[in-house]
C-alpha positions in Angstrom: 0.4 -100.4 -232.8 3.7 -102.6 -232.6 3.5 -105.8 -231.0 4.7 -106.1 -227.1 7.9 -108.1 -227.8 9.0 -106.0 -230.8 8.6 -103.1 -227.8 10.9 -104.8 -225.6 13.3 -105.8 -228.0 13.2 -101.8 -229.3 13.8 -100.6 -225.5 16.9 -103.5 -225.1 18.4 -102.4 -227.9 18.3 -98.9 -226.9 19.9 -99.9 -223.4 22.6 -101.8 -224.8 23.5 -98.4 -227.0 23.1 -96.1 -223.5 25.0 -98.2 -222.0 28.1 -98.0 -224.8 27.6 -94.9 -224.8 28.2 -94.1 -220.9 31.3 -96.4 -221.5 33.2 -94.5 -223.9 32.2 -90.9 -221.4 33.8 -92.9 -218.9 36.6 -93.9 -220.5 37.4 -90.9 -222.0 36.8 -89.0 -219.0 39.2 -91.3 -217.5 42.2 -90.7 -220.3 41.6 -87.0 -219.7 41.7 -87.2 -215.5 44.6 -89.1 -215.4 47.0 -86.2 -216.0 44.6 -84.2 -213.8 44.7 -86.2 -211.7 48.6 -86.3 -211.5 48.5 -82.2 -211.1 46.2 -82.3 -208.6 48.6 -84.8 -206.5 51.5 -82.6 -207.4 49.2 -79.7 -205.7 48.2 -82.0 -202.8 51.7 -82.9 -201.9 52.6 -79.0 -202.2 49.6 -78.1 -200.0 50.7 -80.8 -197.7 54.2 -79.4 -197.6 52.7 -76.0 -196.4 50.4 -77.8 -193.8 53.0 -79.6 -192.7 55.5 -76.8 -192.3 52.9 -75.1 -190.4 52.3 -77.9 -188.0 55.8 -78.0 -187.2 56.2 -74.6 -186.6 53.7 -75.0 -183.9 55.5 -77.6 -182.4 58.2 -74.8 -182.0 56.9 -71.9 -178.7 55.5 -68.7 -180.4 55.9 -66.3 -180.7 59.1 -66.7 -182.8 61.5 -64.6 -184.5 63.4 -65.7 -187.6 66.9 -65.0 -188.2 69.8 -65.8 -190.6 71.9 -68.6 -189.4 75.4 -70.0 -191.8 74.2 -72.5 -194.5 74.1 -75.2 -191.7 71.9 -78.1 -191.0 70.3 -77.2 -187.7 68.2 -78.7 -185.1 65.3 -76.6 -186.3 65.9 -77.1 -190.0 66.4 -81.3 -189.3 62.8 -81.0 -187.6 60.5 -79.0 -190.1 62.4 -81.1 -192.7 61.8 -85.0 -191.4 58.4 -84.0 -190.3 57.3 -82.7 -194.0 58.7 -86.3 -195.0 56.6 -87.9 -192.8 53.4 -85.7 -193.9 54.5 -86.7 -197.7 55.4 -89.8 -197.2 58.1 -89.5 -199.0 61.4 -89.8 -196.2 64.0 -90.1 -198.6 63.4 -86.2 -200.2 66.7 -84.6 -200.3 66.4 -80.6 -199.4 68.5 -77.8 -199.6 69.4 -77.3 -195.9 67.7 -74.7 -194.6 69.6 -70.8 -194.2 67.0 -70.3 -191.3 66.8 -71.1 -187.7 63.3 -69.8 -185.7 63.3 -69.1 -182.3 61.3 -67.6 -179.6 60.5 -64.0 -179.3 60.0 -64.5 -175.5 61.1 -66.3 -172.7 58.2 -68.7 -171.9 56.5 -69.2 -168.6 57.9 -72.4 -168.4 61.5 -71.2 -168.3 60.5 -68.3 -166.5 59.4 -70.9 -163.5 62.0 -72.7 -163.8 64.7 -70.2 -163.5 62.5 -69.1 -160.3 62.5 -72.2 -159.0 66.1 -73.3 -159.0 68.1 -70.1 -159.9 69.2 -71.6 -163.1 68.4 -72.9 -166.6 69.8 -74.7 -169.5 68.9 -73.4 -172.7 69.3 -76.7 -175.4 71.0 -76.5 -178.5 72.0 -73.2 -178.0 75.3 -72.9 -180.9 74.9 -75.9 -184.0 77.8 -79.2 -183.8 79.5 -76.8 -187.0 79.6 -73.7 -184.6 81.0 -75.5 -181.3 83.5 -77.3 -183.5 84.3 -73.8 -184.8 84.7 -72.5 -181.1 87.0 -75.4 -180.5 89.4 -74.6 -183.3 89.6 -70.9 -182.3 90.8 -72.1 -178.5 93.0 -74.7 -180.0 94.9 -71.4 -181.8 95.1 -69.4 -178.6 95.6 -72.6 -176.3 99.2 -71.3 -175.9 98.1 -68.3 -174.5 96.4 -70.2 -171.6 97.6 -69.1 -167.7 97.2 -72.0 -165.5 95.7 -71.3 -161.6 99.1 -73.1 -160.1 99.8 -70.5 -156.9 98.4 -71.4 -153.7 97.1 -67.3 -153.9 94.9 -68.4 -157.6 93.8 -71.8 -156.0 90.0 -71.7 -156.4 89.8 -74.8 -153.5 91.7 -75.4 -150.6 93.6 -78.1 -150.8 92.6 -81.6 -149.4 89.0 -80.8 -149.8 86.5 -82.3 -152.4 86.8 -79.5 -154.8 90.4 -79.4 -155.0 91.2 -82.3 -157.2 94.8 -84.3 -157.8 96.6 -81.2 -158.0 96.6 -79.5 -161.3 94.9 -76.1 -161.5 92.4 -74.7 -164.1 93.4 -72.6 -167.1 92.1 -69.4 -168.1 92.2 -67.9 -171.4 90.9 -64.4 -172.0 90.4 -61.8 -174.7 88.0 -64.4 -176.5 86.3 -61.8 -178.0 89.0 -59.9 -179.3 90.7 -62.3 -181.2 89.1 -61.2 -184.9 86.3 -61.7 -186.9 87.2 -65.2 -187.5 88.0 -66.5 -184.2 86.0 -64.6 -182.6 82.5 -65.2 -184.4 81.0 -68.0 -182.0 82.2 -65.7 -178.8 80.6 -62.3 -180.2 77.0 -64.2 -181.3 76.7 -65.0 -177.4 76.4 -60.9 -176.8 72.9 -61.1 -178.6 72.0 -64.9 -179.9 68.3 -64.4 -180.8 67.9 -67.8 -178.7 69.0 -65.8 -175.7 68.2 -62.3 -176.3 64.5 -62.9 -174.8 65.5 -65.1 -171.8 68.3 -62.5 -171.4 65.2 -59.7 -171.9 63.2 -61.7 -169.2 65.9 -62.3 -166.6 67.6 -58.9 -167.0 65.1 -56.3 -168.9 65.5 -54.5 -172.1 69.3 -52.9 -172.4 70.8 -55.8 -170.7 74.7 -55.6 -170.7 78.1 -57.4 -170.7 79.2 -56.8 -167.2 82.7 -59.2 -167.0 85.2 -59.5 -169.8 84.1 -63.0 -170.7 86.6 -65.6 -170.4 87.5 -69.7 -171.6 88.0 -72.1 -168.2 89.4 -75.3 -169.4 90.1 -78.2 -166.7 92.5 -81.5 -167.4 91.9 -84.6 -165.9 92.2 -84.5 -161.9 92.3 -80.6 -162.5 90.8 -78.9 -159.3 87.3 -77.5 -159.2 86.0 -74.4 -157.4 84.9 -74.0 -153.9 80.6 -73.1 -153.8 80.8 -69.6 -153.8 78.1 -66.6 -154.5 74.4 -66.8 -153.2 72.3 -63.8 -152.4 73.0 -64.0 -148.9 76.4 -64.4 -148.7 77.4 -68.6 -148.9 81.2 -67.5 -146.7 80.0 -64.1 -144.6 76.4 -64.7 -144.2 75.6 -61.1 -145.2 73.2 -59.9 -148.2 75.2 -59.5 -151.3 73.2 -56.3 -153.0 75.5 -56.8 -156.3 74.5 -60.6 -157.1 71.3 -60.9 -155.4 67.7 -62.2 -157.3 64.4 -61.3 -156.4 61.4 -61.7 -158.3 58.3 -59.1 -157.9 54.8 -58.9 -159.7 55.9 -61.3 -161.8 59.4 -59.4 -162.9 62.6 -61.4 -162.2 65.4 -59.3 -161.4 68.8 -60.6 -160.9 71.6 -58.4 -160.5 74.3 -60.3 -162.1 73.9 -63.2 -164.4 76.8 -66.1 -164.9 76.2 -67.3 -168.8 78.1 -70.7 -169.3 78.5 -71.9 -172.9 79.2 -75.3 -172.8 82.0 -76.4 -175.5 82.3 -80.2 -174.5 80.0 -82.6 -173.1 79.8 -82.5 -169.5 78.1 -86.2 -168.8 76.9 -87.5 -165.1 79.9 -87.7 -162.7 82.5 -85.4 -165.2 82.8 -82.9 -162.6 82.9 -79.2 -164.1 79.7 -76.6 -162.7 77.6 -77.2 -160.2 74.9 -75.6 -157.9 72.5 -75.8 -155.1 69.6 -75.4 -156.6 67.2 -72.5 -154.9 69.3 -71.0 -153.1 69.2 -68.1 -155.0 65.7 -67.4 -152.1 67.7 -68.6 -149.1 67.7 -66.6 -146.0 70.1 -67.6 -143.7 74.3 -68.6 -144.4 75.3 -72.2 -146.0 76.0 -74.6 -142.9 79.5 -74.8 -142.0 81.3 -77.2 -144.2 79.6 -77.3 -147.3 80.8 -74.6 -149.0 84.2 -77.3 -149.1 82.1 -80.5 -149.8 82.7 -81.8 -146.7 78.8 -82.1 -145.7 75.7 -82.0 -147.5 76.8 -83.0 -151.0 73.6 -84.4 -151.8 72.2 -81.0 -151.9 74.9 -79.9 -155.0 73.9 -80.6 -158.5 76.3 -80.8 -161.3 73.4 -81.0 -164.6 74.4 -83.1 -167.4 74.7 -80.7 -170.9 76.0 -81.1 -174.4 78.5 -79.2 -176.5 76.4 -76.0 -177.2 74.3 -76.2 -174.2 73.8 -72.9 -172.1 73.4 -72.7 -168.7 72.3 -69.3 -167.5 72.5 -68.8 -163.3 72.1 -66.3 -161.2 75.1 -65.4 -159.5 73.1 -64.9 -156.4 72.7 -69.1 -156.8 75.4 -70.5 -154.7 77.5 -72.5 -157.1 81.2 -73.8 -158.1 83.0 -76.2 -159.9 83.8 -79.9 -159.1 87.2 -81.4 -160.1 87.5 -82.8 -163.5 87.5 -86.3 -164.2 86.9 -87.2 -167.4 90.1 -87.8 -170.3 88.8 -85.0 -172.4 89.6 -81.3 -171.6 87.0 -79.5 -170.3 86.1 -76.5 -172.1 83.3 -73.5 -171.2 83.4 -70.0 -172.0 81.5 -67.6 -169.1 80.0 -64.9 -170.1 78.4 -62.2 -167.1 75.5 -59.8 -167.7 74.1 -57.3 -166.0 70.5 -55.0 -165.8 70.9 -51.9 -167.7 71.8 -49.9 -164.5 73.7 -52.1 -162.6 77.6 -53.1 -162.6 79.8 -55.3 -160.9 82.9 -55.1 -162.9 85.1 -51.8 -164.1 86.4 -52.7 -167.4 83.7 -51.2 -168.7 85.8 -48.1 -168.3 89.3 -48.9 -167.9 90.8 -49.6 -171.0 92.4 -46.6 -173.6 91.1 -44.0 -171.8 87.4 -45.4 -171.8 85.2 -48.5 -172.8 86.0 -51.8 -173.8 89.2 -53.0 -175.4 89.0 -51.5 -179.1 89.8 -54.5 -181.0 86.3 -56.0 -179.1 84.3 -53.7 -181.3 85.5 -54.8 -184.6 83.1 -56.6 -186.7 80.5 -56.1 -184.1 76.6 -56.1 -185.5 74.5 -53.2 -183.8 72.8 -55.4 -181.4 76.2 -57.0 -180.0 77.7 -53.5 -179.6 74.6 -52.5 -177.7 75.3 -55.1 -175.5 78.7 -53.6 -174.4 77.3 -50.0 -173.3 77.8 -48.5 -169.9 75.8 -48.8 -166.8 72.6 -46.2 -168.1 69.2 -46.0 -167.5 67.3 -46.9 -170.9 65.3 -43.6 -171.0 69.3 -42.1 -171.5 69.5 -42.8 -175.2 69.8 -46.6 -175.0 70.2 -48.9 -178.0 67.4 -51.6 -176.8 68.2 -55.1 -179.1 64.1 -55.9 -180.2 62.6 -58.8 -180.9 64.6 -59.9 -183.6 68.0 -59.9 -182.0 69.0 -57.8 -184.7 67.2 -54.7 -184.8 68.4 -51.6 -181.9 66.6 -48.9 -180.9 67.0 -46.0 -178.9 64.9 -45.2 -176.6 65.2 -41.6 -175.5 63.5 -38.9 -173.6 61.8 -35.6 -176.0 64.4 -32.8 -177.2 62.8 -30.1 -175.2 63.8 -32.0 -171.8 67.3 -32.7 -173.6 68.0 -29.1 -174.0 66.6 -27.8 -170.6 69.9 -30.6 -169.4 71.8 -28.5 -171.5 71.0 -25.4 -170.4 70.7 -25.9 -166.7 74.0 -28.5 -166.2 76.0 -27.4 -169.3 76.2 -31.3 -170.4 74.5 -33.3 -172.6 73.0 -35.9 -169.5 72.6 -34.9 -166.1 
C-alpha cells in the first residue's frame, strides 16, 4: 500500500494537471467567444434598434397610419432617429432620412376636448420647414397677382378702431390651388393631409368637403386686421346662424362650417394676425356692444402664438378676426373652409364652366383630394369617403335593386 505522503504528492500532482487543463478550456473557449461574442453585440444593437423604434412609436398616439412623405427630414423621422441613438448609444449614427411620416388614424380625445372647449385647435407641425419654404416660393411667383383691400367698401375694420391698423389694407391672392402641379402641391395636400384627415373626420364626419375657394391673406406692417366676426349666435345681429353654428351631441361634434388656417410664417406673442374668443362657439346670447371693435373686453380675445406650418382649425361658429399686423415680416396664411358632407355655405361649388370647381383645380389631384371637392351629398349617394390612410376612397353606396327602383319611378339616376 503506498505510503501517505507519496498519496498526497500523487493527488497534487493530479490537481496541478486539472487545473492546466481547465486553463487551456478557458482559454480557448475565450479565443472562440470573442467573435461570438462580437455577433451577438451586432445582434443586440439590431434588437435594440427594433426595441427602440418600437418604443418611439409609442411615444407617437395610436392608432397611426403611415404615409409617403418627399425624401425630407421630418419631425417624426428626427424623433425615432435620436431616440434609437440614445437606446445604442451611439449619437453620432448617420441614417438615411427617413421617406416616412406616421400619424394618427384618429382624432384623439384630447383634441376632441379641446376643440369642445374653446372652439379651436392648433394641429403642430402640420407641413415640414422644406414644404412651407416651398409654399413661400409659390406665393412669391404669384405675389403680383395680389388685390389689396384699399376701398372703404373691402375694409375688414372700421376705421379708428383697434382692428384697423395704420392704414394699409390686407392682400388677397386666390386660385392657390390652381396654379399647377408645382405651385400648387403644398395647397392641394391640405384637401386630405393624413395629419388632418381624422381631425377633419372627427369635426366634420366621413365625406367632409371643400366648401370656400381657399385663398392666401397676407398683411404688411401696420396692415389692418379684421373686425370679430362669426359665432353661432350671431356676434353683430344676435340671431342663430344655422350655416356656421357647432353643437356637440352623444359625443359627435358637429360644426357646420370649419375655418382651416395654415400658417406660412411665424405668428409670435403681440404679431397681431388671427384671433378668437375662445368658447364662444356655446354662447347664448349677442357679444356686448363694443367688442366686436376692440373697444371693450380685449382681455377676453386671444391671438395663439404658432409656427410656420402650424394649423389652426376653428369653428366658424367661434367668434373670431384678425388683429393689425405689426411685425417687419409679411404675414402670410392660406384659409382653407370645409364643410359636413350635406351642408354648404358657398356656391362655387357649381358655378364655374357650366358646373363644379374650376377645371384646372382638378389637375394632378390624388383620389382622396378630388373627393374632397364633391358637391353637397349625403354619403349613402355614392360618396367617395377618404379612409384611414388619407389615401385610400371609397364609395359608399346604397344596393342596385333600390338604384333601379330610382330609375324607374323618377326617370334619373338619384332622387
Amino acid at each position: 500500500m503506498p505510503h501517505p505522503s507519496a498519496r498526497n504528492a500523487a493527488a497534487v500532482s493530479f490537481s496541478r494537471r486539472i487545473s492546466v487543463l481547465v486553463w487551456m478550456v478557458l482559454f480557448a473557449g475565450r479565443q472562440l467567444r470573442i467573435p461570438a461574442a462580437r455577433a451577438f453585440a451586432t445582434g443586440s444593437v439590431s434588437n435594440s434598434r427594433r426595441a427602440a423604434s418600437a418604443s418611439a412609436s409609442a411615444l407617437l398616439e395610436t392608432p397611426k397610419a403611415t404615409a409617403t412623405s418627399p425624401p425630407l427630414a421630418t419631425a417624426t423621422a428626427t424623433r425615432l432617429r435620436s431616440t434609437l441613438a440614445m437606446e445604442t448609444g451611439n449619437a453620432t449614427t448617420t441614417e438615411a432620412p427617413e421617406t416616412k411620416r406616421e400619424y394618427p388614424i384618429e382624432m384623439s380625445d384630447d383634441e376632441k376636448y379641446l376643440f369642445d372647449l374653446n372652439g379651436y385647435l392648433i394641429v403642430r407641425g402640420v407641413l415640414t420647414p422644406e414644404e412651407v419654404d416651398e409654399a413661400n416660393a409659390a406665393i412669391d411667383r404669384h405675389a403680383d397677382e395680389m388685390i389689396e383691400r384699399s376701398d372703404a367698401d373691402l375694409r375688414n375694420a372700421k376705421r379708428g378702431t383697434k382692428y384697423s391698423g395704420q392704414g394699409p389694407g390686407r392682400m388677397d391672392l386666390g386660385r392657390c390651388l390652381e396654379w399647377g402641379e408645382t405651385d400648387s402641391r403644398v395647397f392641394r395636400s391640405i384637401l386630405a393631409h393624413p395629419r388632418l384627415v381624422p381631425v377633419f373626420h372627427g369635426i366634420l364626419g366621413k365625406g367632409y368637403r371643400m366648401d370656400h375657394l381657399p385663398m392666401v391673406l397676407a398683411q404688411n406692417k401696420g396692415s389692418e386686421g379684421f373686425q370679430l366676426h362669426g359665432g353661432t349666435i350671431d356676434c353683430n345681429s344676435g340671431a342663430y346662424n344655422p350655416f356656421l353654428a357647432y353643437h356637440c351631441s352623444n359625443g359627435a361634434i358637429t360644426t357646420a362650417l370649419l375655418g382651416c388656417n395654415v400658417i406660412l410664417r411665424d405668428h409670435n406673442p403681440g404679431d397681431g394676425g388671427f384671433c378668437i374668443v375662445p368658447g364662444s362657439h356655446k354662447s347664448n346670447f349677442r357679444m356686448p356692444k363694443g367688442m366686436v371693435d376692440g373697444e371693450r373686453y380685449e382681455e377676453f380675445v386671444v391671438q395663439p402664438a404658432t409656427k410656420a406650418g402650424d394649423v389652426i382649425l376653428f369653428s366658424e361658429g367661434t367668434v373670431h378676426g384678425a388683429k393689425p399686423w405689426t411685425s417687419d415680416e409679411q404675414r402670410r396664411t392660406a384659409l382653407f373652409r370645409f364643410s359636413p358632407a350635406t351642408n354648404v355655405y358657398g356656391r362655387s361649388y357649381f358655378g364655374h364652366e357650366g358646373g363644379g370647381w374650376p377645371s384646372a383645380m382638378y389637375e394632378g389631384l390624388t383620389p382622396a383630394q378630388k373627393a374632397v371637392l364633391e358637391p353637397p351629398y349625403a354619403n349613402r349617394l355614392d360618396r367617395p369617403n377618404i379612409l384611414d390612410d388619407a389615401e385610400s376612397v371609397e364609395i359608399t353606396t346604397r344596393n342596385a335593386r333600390k338604384k333601379q327602383h330610382d330609375r324607374d319611378v323618377f326617370g334619373t339616376k338619384y332622387f
